[in-house]
N, C-alpha and C positions, 0 to 999 in steps of 0.2 A: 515246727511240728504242730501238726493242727489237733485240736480235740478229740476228731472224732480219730485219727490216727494213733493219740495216746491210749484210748482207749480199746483199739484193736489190743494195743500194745500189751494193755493190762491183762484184758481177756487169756492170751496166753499166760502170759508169763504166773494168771493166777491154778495153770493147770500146772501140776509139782509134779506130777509121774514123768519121766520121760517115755517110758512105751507110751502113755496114755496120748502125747504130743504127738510123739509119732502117727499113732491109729488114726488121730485129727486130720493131720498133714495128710495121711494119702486117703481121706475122705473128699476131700477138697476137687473140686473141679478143677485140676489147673494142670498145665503141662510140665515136663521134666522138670523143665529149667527152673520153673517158679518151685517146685518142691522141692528140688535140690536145694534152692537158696533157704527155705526157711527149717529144713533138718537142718543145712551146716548151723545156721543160726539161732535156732531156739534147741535145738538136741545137743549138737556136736558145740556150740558156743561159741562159734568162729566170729571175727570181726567182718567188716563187710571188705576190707581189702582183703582179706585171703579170698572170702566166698569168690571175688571179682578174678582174682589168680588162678584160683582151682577150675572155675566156670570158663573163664576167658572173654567173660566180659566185660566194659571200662566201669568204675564206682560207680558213676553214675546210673549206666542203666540198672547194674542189684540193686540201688537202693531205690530205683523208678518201680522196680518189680516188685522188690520187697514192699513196699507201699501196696500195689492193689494185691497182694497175696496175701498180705498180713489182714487186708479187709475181708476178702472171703474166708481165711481162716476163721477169723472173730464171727462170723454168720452161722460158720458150723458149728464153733464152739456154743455160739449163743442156743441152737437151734437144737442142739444134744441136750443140754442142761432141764 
């Protein structure tokens, strides 16, 4: 995991509301799939093999996704504060 990905990382996880995540999430430029994957996972607290079950698509691509969607999350987040 690289730095500046930890630090998406933190960005969420330092918002504690779950609506408030939510509001973040469908702020976000991004399409279905990429907002599905970070409700299941920052809201709902799914691991990433259910997200890849539930989505239908293989681990690797949710967590290709989760990677650049966790970046533009963290840009909103950053960008509201």
């Amino acid at each position: 995991m690289t730095e500046e990905h930890r630090d998406s990382k933190r960005t969420i996880e330092s918002v504690r509301s779950v609506n408030e995540r939510r509001e973040y999430i469908s702020q976000c430029a991004l399409d279905k799939t990429d907002i599905d994957i970070l409700t299941l996972r920052y809201v709902d607290f799914k691991t990433f093999g259910f997200i890849a079950d539930t989505i239908g698509l293989s681990l690797s691509q949710v967590q290709r996704r989760h990677k650049w969607a966790l970046r533009a999350l963290s840009e909103v987040i950053k960008n509201t504060r």
